[in-house]
C-alpha positions as CSV (number, residue, x, y, z in Angstrom):
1,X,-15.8,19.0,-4.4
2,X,-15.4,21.9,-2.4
3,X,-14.5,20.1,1.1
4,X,-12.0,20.1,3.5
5,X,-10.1,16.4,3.9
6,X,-7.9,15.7,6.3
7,X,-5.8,12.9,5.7
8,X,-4.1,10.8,8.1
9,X,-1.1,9.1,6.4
10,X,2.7,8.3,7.5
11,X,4.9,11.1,5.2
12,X,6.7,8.2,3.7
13,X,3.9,6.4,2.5
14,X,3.7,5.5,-1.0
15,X,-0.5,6.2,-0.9
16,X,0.5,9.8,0.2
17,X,1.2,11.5,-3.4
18,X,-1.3,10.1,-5.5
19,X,-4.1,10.1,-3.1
20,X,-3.1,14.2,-2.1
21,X,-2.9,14.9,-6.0
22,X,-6.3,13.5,-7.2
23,X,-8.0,15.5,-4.0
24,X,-6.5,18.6,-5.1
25,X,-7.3,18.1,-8.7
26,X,-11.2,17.2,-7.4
27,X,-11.1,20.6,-5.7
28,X,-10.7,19.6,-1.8
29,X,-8.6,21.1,0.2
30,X,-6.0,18.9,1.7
31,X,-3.9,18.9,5.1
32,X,-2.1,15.8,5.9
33,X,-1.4,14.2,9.6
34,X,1.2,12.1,9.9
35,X,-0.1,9.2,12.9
36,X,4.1,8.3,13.1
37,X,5.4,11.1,14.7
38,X,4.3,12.5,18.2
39,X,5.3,15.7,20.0
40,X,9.0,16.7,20.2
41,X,8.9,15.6,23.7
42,X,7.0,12.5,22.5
43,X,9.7,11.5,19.7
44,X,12.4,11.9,22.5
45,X,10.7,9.8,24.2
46,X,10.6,7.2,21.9
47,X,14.5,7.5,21.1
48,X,15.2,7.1,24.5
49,X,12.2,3.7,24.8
50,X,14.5,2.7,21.5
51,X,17.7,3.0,22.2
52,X,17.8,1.4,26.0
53,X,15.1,-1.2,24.9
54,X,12.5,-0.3,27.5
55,X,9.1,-1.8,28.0
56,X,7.9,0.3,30.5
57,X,3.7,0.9,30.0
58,X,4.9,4.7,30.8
59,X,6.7,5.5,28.0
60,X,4.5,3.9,25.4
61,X,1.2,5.7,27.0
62,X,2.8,8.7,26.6
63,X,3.7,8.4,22.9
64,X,0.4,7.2,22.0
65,X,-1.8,10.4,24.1
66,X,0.6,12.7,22.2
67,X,-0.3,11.2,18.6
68,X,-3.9,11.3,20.0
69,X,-3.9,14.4,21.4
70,X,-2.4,16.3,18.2
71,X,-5.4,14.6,15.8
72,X,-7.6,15.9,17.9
73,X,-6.3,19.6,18.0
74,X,-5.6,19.3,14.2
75,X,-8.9,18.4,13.4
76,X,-10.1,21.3,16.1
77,X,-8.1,24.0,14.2
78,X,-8.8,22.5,10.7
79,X,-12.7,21.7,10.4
80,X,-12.7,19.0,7.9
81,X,-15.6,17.5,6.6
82,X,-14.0,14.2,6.2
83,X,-10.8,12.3,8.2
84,X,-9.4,9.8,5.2
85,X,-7.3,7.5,7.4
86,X,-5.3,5.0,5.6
87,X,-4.6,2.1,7.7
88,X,-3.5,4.2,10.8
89,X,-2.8,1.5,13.9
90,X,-1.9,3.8,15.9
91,X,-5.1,5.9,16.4
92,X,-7.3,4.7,18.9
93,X,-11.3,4.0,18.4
94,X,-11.7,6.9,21.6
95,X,-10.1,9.8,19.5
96,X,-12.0,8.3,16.1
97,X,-15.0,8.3,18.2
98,X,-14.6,11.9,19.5
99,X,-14.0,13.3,16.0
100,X,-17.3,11.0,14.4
101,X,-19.0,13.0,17.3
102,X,-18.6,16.6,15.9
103,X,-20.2,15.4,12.5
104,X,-16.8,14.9,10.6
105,X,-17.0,11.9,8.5
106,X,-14.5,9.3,9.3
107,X,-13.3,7.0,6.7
108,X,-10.3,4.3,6.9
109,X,-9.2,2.9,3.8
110,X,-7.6,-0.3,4.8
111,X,-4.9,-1.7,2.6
112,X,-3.7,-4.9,4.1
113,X,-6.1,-7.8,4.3
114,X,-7.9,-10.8,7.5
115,X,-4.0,-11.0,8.9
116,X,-4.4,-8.0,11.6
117,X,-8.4,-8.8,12.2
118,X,-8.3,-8.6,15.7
119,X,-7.2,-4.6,15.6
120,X,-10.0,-4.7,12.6
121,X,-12.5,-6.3,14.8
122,X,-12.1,-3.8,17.6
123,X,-11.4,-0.5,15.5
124,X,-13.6,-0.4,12.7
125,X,-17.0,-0.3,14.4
126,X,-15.7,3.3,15.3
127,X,-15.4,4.7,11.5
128,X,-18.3,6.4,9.6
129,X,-16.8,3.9,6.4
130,X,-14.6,1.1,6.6
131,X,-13.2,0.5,3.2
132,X,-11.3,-2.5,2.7
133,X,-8.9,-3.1,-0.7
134,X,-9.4,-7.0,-0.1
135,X,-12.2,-8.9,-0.9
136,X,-11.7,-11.2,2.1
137,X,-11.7,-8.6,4.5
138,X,-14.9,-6.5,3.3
139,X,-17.1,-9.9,3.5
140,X,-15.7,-10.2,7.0
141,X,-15.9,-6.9,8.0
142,X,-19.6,-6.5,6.3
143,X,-20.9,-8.7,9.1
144,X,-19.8,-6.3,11.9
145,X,-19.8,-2.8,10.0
146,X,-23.4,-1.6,8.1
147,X,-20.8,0.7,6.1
148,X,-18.2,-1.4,4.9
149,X,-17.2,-1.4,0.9
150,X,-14.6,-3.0,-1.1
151,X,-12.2,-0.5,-3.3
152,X,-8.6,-1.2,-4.5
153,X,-6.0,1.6,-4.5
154,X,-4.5,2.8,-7.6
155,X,-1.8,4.5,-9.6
156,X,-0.9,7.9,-9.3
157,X,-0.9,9.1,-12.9
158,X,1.8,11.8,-12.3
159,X,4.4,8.9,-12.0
160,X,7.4,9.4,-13.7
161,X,7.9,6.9,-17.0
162,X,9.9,3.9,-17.7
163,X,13.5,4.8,-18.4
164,X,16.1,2.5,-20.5
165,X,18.6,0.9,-20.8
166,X,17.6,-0.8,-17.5
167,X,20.4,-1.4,-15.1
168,X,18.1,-4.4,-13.4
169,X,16.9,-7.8,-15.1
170,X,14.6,-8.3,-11.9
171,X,13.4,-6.2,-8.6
172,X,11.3,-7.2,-5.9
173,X,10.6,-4.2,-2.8
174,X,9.0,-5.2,-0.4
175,X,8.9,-7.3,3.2
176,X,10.4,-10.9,3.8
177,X,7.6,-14.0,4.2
178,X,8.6,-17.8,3.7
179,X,6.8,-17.8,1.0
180,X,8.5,-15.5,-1.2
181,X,12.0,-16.7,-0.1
182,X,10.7,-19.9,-1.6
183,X,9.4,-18.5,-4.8
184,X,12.3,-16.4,-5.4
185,X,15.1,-18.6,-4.5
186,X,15.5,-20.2,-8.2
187,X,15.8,-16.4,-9.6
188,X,19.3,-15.6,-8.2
189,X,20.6,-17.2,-11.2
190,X,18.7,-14.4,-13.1
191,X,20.1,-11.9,-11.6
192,X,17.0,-10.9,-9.1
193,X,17.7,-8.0,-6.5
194,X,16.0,-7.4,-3.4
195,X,15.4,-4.5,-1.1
196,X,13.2,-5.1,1.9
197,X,13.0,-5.2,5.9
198,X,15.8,-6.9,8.2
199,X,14.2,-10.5,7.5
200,X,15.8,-10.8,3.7
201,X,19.4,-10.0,5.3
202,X,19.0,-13.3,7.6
203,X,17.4,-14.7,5.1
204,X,18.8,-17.9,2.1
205,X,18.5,-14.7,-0.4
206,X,20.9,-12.6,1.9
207,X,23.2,-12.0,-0.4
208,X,21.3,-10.1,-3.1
209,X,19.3,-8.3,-0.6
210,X,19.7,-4.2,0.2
211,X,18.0,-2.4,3.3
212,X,14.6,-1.0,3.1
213,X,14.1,2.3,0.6
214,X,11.6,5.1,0.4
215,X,8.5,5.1,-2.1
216,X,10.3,7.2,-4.4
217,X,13.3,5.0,-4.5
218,X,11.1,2.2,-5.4
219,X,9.6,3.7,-8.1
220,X,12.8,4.6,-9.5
221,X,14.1,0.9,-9.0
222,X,11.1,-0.2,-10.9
223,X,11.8,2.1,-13.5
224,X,15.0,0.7,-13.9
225,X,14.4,-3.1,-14.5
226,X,13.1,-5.2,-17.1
227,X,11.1,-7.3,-14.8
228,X,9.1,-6.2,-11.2
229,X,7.8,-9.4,-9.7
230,X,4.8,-9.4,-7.2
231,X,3.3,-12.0,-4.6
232,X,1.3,-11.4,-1.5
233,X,2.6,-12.8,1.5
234,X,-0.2,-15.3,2.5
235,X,0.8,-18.6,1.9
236,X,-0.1,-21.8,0.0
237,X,-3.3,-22.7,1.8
238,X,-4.5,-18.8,2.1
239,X,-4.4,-16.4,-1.1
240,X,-5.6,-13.1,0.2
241,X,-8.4,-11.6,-2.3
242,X,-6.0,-8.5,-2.4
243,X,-4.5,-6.6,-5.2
244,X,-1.7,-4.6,-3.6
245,X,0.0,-1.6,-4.3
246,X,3.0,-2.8,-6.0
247,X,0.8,-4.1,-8.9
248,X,-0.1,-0.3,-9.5
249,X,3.3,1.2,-8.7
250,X,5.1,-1.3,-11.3
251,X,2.2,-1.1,-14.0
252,X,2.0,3.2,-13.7
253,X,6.0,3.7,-14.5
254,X,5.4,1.5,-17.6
255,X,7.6,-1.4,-16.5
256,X,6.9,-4.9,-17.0
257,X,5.1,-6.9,-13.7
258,X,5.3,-10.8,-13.6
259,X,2.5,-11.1,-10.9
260,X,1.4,-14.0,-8.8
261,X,-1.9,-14.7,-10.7
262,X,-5.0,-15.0,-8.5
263,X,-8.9,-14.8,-9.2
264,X,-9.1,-11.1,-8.2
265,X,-6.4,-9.8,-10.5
266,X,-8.9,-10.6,-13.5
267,X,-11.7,-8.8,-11.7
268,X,-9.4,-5.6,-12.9
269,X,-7.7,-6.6,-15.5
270,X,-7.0,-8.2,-18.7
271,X,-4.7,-9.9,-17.1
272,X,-2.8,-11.8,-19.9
273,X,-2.3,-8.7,-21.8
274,X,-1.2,-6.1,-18.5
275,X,1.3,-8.4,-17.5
276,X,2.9,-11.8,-17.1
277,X,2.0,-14.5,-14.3
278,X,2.8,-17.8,-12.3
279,X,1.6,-19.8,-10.2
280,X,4.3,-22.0,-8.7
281,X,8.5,-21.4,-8.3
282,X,8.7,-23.4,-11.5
283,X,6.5,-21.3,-13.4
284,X,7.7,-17.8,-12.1
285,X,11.9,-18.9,-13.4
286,X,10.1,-20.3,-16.4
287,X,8.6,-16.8,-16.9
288,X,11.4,-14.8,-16.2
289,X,13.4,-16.5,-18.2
290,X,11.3,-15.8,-21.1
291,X,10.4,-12.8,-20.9
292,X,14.2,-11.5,-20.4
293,X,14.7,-13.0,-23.5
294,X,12.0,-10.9,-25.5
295,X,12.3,-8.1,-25.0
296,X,9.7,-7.0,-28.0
297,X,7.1,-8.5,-26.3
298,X,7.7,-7.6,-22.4
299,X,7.8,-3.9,-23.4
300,X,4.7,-4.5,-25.7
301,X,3.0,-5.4,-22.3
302,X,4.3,-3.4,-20.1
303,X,2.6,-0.4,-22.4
304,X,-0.7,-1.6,-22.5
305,X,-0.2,-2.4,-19.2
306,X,0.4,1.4,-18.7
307,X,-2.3,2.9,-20.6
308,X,-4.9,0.1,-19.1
309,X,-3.7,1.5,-15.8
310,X,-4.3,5.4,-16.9
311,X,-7.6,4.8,-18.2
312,X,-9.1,2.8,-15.5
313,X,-6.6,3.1,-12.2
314,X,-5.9,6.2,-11.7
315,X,-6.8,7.8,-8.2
316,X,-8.7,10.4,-9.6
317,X,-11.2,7.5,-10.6
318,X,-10.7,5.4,-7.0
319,X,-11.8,8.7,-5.2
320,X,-14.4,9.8,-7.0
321,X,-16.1,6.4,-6.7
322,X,-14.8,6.6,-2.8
323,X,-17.0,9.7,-2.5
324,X,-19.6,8.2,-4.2
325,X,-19.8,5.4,-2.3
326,X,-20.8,7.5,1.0
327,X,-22.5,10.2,-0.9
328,X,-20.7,13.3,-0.4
């Protein structure tokens, strides 16, 4: 694959390694934009909007021209045959339009799911492919996009491995939702640990939650336990057709995921024998409970869990069927 990609991706992001990797190993050449930061006049800017609390239409349409503005010169002084945006919020459908325009094939691989459809609704018309990692969202946005596809993300196969003895029997990462405070209240007793956005620290589970960490602190959190568990937000009445990318991060460091169990997963997997389930709060304590009390058998499926993962997750895999998909 002897193209130029240009992908648009926070630096913090835990897509950013895996996705960069597998390019490079398919031959593309690679620059990354990071949609977060502005100018250096633009990030004082937004220091000075943060730290006095202002709301003035001023200061936020200056920070958002300055992100604009440097896509546009990057993709000027670059040439890439393809923008790869992940998510990206804060680029507007104007700038996406302006780059379609110059023939460089825009794609945004969208990795949350029908919660943020109205920015979906209004921004994905402007992409040359829209492709959607839930199920939900790709029928929706199939009726408003003649290039929309479904495609999960993946695990980066360069992870580091499992390590023991673990110094965690259970680790969630991730943000706070109702839901999961209800499904993980019974698993205090268990000795569950939490780092996540401010909502966990005012939050019932306060106590056993830490602040937020980076991608590569996750990974080494997971590393370290004997148990990752895993549930979308949603809610009760909603389950979003979504594998997300925890279920790859825990599954490619060879630790043991007890996963909210939902139609899709078994789309992917062999579910029973990549990883342990529930389906209620009673069901996840029952779980856990088990499996921290065999520990032959949770390590016998967080392996196959592992090589299932290698051999048919990988991002090498995703992006060559990506590319595929729009026939480059």
């Amino acid at each position: 694959m002897n193209k130029r990609v240009l992908l648009a991706i926070p630096d913090h992001s835990s897509y950013k390694k895996g996705i960069v990797s597998a390019l490079l190993r398919m031959g593309a050449k690679v620059e990354l934009f990071d949609f977060r930061k502005g100018t250096t006049s633009a990030r004082v800017a937004g220091v000075v909007k943060n730290k006095f609390h202002l709301r003035l239409p001023l200061f936020n349409a200056y920070i958002n021209n300055s992100i604009q503005n440097r896509l546009l010169k990057r993709t000027a002084e670059f040439k890439p045959h393809v923008l790869l945006v992940i998510k990206g919020h804060e680029i507007s459908t104007e700038t996406i339009t302006t780059i379609s325009k110059k023939g460089i094939i825009t794609i945004n691989w969208y990795p949350d799911w029908l919660v943020l459809w109205p920015w979906i609704k209004n921004n994905a018309p402007a992409y040359s492919f829209f492709i959607s990692s839930c199920l939900n969202l790709n029928k929706a946005v199939q009726k408003i996009h003649p290039h929309a596809f479904y495609l999960t993300f993946a695990a980066d196969p360069d992870a580091n491995l499992f390590q023991d003895p673990k110094e965690y029997s259970i680790a969630f990462v991730g943000q706070h939702s109702s839901r999961r405070e209800r499904y993980f209240s019974q698993l205090v007793k268990l000795g569950l640990k939490i780092w996540g956005y401010q909502g966990w620290q005012s939050s019932s589970l306060k106590n056993i939650a830490y602040p937020p960490i980076s991608a590569e602190k996750t990974l080494e959190i997971f590393r370290k336990s004997k148990i990752i568990v895993n549930i979308l937000t949603g809610d009760d009445l909603f389950h979003p057709a979504n594998i997300n990318n925890r279920t790859f991060e825990a599954l490619q460091v060879g630790s043991f995921l007890l996963n909210h169990d939902q139609p899709v997963l078994h789309k992917h997997f062999p579910v029973d024998k990549c990883m342990g389930t529930f389906t209620s709060p009673q069901e996840l304590f029952k779980q856990a409970s088990y499996y921290l009390t065999h520990d032959a058998e949770r390590k016998q499926i967080a392996h196959y869990g592992w090589n299932y993962v290698k051999k048919h997750h990988t991002y090498d895999i995703r992006l060559k069927e990506l590319f595929r998909k729009i026939i480059l």
